[in-house]
C-alpha positions in Angstrom: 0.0 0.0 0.0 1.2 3.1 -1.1 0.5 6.6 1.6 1.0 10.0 1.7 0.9 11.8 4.7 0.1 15.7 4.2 0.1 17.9 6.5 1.3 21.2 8.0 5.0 20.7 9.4 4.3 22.0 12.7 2.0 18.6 13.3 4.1 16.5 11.1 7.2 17.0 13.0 7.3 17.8 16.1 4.3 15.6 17.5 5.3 12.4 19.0 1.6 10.8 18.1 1.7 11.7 14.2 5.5 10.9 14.1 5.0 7.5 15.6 1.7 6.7 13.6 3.6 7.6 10.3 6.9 5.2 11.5 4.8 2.7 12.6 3.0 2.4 9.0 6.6 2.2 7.5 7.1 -0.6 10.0 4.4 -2.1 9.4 6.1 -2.7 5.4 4.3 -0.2 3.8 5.4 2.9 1.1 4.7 5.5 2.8 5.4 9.7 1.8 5.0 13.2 3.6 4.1 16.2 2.2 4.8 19.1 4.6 5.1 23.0 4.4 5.6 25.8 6.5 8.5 27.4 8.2 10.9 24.9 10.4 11.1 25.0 14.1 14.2 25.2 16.1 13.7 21.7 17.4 13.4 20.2 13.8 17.1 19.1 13.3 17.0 17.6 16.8 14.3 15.0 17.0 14.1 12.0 15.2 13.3 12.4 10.9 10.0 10.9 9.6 10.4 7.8 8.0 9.9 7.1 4.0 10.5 10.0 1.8 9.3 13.1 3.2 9.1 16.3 0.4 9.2 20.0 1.6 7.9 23.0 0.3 10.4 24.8 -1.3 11.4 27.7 0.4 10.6 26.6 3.8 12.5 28.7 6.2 13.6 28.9 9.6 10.4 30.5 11.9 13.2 32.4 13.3 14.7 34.2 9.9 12.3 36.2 9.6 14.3 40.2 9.6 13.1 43.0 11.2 10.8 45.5 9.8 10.8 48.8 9.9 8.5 52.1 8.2 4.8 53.3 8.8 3.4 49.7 8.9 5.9 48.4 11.6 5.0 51.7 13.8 1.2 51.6 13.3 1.0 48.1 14.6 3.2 48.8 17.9 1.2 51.6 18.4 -2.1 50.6 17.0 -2.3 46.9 17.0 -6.0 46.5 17.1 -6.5 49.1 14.0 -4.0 47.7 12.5 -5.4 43.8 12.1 -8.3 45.1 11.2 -6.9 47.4 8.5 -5.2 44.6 7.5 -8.0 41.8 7.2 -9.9 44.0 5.2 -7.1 44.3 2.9 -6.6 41.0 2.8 -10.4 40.1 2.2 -10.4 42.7 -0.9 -7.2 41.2 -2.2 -9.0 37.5 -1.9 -12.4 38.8 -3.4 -10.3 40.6 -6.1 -8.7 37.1 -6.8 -11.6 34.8 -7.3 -12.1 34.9 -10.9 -8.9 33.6 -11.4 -8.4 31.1 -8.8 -12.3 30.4 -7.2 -13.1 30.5 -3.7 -9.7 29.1 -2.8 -8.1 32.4 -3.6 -9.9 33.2 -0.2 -7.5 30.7 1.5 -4.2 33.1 1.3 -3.2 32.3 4.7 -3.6 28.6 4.1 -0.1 26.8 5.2 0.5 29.4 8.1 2.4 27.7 10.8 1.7 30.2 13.4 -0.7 33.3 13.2 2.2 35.4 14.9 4.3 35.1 12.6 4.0 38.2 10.2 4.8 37.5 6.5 3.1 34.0 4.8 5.3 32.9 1.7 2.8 30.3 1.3 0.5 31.1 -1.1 -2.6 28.7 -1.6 -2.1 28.8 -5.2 1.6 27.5 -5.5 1.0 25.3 -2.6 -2.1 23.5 -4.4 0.2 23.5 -7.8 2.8 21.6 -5.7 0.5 18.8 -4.0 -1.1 18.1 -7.1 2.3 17.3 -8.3 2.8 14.8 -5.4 0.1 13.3 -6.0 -0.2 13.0 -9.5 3.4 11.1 -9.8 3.0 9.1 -6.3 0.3 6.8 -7.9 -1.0 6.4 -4.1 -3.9 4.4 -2.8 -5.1 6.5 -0.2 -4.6 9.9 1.4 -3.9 10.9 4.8 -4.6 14.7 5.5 -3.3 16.4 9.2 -6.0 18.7 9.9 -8.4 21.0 7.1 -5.5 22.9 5.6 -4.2 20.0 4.5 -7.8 18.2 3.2 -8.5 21.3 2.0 -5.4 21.4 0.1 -5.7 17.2 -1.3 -9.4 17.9 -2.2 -8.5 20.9 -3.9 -5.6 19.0 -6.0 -7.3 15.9 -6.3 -6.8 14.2 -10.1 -9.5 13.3 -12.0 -9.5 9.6 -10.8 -10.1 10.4 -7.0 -8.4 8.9 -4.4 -9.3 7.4 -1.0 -8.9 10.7 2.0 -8.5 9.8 5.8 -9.1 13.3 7.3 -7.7 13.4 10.5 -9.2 16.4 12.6 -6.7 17.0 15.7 -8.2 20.1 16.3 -12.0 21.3 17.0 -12.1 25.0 15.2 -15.6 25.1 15.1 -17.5 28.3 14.5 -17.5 29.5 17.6 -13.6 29.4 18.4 -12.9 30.2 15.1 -12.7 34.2 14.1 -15.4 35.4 12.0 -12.8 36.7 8.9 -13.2 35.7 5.5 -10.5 33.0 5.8 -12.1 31.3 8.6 -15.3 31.4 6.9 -13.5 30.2 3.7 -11.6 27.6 5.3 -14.6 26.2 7.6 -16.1 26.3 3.6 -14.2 24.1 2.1 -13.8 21.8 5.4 -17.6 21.0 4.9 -16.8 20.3 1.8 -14.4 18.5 1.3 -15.3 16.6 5.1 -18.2 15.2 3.5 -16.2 13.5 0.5 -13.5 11.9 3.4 -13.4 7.8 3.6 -12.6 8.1 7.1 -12.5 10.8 9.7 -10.2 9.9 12.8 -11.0 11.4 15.8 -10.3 11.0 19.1 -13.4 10.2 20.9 -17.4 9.9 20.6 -17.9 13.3 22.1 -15.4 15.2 20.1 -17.0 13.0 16.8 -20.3 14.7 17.6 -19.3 18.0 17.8 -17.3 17.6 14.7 -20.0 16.0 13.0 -22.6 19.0 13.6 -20.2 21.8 13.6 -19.2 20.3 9.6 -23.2 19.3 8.8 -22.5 15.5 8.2 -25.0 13.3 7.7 -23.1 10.8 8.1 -19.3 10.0 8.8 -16.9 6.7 9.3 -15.3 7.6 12.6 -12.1 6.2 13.8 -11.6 6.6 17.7 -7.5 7.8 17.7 -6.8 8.9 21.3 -3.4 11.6 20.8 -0.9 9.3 22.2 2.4 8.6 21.3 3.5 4.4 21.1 3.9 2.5 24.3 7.5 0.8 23.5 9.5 1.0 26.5 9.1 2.4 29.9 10.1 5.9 29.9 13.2 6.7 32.1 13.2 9.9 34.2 15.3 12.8 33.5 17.8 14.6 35.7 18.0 18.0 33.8 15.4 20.2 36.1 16.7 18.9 39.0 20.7 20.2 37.8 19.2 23.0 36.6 17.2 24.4 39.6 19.7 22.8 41.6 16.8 20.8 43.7 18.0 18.0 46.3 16.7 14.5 45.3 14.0 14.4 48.1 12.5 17.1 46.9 9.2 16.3 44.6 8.3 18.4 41.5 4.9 18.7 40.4 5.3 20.4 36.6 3.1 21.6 34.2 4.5 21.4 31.2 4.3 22.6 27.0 2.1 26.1 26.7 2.6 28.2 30.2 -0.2 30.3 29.8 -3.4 31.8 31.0 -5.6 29.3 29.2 -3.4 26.7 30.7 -4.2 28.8 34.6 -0.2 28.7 35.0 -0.3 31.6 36.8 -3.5 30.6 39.2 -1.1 27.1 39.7 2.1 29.2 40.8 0.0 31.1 43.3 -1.3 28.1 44.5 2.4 26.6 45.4 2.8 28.9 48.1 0.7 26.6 49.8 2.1 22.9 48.8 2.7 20.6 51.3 6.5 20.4 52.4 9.1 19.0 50.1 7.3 19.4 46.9 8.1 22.6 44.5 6.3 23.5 41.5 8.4 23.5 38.2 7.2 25.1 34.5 8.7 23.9 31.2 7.8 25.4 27.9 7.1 28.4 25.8 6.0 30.8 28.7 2.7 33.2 27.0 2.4 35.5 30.4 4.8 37.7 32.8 5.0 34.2 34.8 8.2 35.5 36.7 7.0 38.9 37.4 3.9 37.4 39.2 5.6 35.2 41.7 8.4 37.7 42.2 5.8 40.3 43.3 4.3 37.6 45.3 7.4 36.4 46.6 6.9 32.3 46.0 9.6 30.3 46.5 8.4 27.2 45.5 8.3 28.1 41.8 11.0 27.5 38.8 10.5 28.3 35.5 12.6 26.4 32.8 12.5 27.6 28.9 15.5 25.7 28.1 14.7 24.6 24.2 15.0 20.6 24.1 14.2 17.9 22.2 11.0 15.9 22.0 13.1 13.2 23.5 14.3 14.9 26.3 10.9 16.9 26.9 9.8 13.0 27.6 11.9 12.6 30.1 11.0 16.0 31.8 7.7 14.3 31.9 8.9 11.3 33.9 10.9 12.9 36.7 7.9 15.1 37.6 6.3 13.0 41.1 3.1 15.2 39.7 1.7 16.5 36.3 -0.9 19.4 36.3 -3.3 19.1 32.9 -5.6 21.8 33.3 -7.5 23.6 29.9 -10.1 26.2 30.3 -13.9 25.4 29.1 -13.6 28.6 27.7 -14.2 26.3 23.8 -15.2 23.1 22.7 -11.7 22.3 21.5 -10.2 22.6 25.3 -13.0 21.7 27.1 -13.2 18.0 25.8 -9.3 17.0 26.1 -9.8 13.9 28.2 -8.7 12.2 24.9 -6.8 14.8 22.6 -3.9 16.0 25.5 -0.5 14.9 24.6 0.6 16.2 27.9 -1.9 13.7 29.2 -0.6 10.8 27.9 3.1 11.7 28.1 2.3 11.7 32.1 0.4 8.3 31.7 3.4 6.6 29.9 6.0 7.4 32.5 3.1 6.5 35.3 3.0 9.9 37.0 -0.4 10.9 38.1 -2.1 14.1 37.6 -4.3 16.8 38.7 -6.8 17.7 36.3 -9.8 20.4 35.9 -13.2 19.0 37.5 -15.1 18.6 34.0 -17.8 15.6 33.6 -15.5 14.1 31.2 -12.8 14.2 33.0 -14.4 12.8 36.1 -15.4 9.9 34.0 -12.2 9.4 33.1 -10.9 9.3 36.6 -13.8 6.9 37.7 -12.8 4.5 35.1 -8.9 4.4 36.2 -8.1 5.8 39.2 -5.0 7.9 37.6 -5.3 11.4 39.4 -7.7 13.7 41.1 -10.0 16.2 39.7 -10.2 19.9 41.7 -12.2 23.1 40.4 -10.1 25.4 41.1 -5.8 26.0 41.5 -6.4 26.6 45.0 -7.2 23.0 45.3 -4.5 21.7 44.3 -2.3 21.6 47.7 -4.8 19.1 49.0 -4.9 17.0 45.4 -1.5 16.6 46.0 -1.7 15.1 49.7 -4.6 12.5 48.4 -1.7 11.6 46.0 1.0 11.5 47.8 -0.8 9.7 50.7 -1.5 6.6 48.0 1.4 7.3 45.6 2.3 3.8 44.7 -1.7 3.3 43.8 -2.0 6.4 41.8 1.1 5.8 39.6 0.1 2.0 38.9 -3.2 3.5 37.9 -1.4 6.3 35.4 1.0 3.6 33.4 -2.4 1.4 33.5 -4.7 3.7 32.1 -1.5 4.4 29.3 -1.1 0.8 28.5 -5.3 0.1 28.2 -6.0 3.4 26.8 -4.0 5.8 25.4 -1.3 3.6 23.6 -1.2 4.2 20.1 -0.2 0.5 19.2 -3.8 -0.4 20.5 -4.7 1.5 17.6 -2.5 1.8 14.7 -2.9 -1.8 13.4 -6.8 -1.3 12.7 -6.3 1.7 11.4 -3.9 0.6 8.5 -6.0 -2.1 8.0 -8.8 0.1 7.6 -7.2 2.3 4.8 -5.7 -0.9 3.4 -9.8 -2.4 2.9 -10.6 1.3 1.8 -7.8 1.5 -1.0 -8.7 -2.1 -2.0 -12.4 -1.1 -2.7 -11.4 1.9 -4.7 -8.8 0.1 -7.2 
């Protein structure tokens, strides 16, 4: 069976789940090919290359390169940011509207292949990057299509051949509607999702819940789900790392509870570092990732001393490790949106805790009670302030807890439980089409 993967490279990459599902399908003896654009990440030459032959947009940059920019546009947006998006989404929308005799609706798409909405310039234009798929697929005679969230089965409907061929849409992400902007490209984009959505042979999710919002927020009648759960494979046990500990210069008795990945107020990082000041003796409360709020400034004001913050940039690898010398993880999203609300099944951070057995202190949602009634892996709290006393319930039955956590990994979250049905699922679906 001949693959390709497609996607942007920010969830081809970097992701331990769509990097092990792609290996494990070269594994498994199969051809497999990724199709990836946007600008690279710093961490990109350190972690482990995709297997099979993997093709780059050309003129993929560093995220990094970009120079800086100077003149009236530069100013007006340090001094008038909000004017200026706006300012510049309705240029943006005329330049789109402008376009669609000559390329359709899809002209609308001209931020399609963004890696990150921060970053300013987009040398990704839908047009070239359609051009360049169909290419890929036109000469990879393939039997079936694997697309990395809608940009990218937006991008395989829209440079389909005339013979079609089998799409697996997997949808990592819930933009619906409402956590979506209303701009023309989100409306655009949500567009030819529907569209194209509705054409898929498979749509992987990763539970029922997250299939039923998807399903109404994209109108489907009707859908082939796949239940995908975002974890990385099982393999070995995961051995704790000693880098926080060198780093922050902490005595081996003394237990870390971490959040780590995005340290920000949808993650309540800084409700959970005002919290430490009242953890039990012994325990401290360590950060690790790209920090999105004055973290430092809060606690020095404050004056914790139970708090570290570590932004040293390492490797998917060694990030796994981080995750198995914490004694503690803290998983908390807002329900601020659909897409954070129901993670039970879609947190990498999650999972990364499971597989090293750490257990973890999670927001009180239904669904993530249900989860904890099921296995027994953490403790659910409404609020930060909680969280000193979720940790003595822990701590009190540690040895439980953490038997609990690698369980609930090893019957749940693994992708090996997975992976095998799902090739033979696309293998059945590429065998009906030829």
């Amino acid at each position: 069976m001949r693959l390709l993967f497609l996607g942007p490279r920010r969830w081809l990459f970097p992701q331990p789940p769509v990097r092990d599902l792609i290996n494990y399908v070269v594994d498994s003896g199969h051809y497999v090919e990724s199709a990836v654009w946007g600008p690279k990440g710093a961490m990109d030459e350190w972690d482990p290359p995709l297997k099979g032959q993997v093709h780059e947009f050309p003129g993929a940059r560093h995220s990094g390169d970009e120079k800086p920019k100077s003149g009236l546009r530069s100013f007006l947006k340090q001094a008038l940011p909000g004017l200026t998006r706006r300012i510049i989404s309705v240029r943006n929308s005329v330049f789109s509207l402008a376009n669609i005799p000559r390329y359709g609706w899809f002209a609308c798409l001209d931020r399609l292949g963004r890696l990150d909405r921060h970053i300013a310039s987009n040398p990704y234009h839908p047009a070239r990057l359609r051009e360049w798929v169909g290419e890929i697929i036109r000469s990879g005679n393939f039997d079936a299509i694997f697309a990395i969230e809608a940009d990218a089965l937006v991008l395989a409907g829209e440079a389909m051949p005339d013979k079609p061929i089998p799409v697996v849409y997997d949808s990592l992400e819930l933009y619906t509607e409402t956590f979506r902007k209303r701009e023309l490209w989100d409306i655009s984009i949500k567009y030819h999702e529907r569209s194209h959505a509705r054409r898929a042979r498979c749509v992987i999710i990763q539970d029922a819940d997250r299939a039923r919002i998807l399903k109404e927020d994209l109108r489907l009648e009707k859908a082939d789900f796949f239940f995908l759960p975002f974890g990385p494979l099982g393999k070995e046990s995961v051995e704790g790392s000693s880098l926080l500990r060198e780093q922050f210069a902490l005595p081996p008795e003394t237990k870390m509870v971490t959040q780590i990945g995005s340290i920000s107020h949808t993650r309540l990082s800084d409700e959970i570092a005002f919290a430490a000041e009242n953890f039990p003796p012994g325990f401290v409360m360590v950060f690790h990732g790209l920090v999105l709020l004055p973290l430092k400034e809060l606690i020095e004001g404050r004056s914790i001393d139970k708090v570290y913050i570590s932004q040293t940039l390492l490797s998917y690898e060694e990030v796994e490790g981080l995750y198995a010398s914490s004694h503690i993880g803290i998983v908390f999203y807002t329900d601020s949106n659909l897409n954070d609300y129901y993670t039970v099944n879609s947190s990498y951070q999650l999972a990364a805790y499971l597989k090293a057995g750490v257990p973890v202190i999670v927001r009180k949602y239904p669904v993530w009670e249900q989860a904890l009634a099921r296995n027994q892996f953490g403790v659910c709290v409404d609020t930060p302030a909680q969280i000193p006393d979720a940790i003595r319930m822990i701590d009190a039955d540690y040895e439980t807890f953490s038997l609990n956590a690698r369980r609930a990994f090893v019957e749940h979250y693994d992708l090996g439980l997975y992976a095998g049905a799902l090739v033979e699922k696309i293998e059945r679906m590429s065998a009906i089409t030829a």
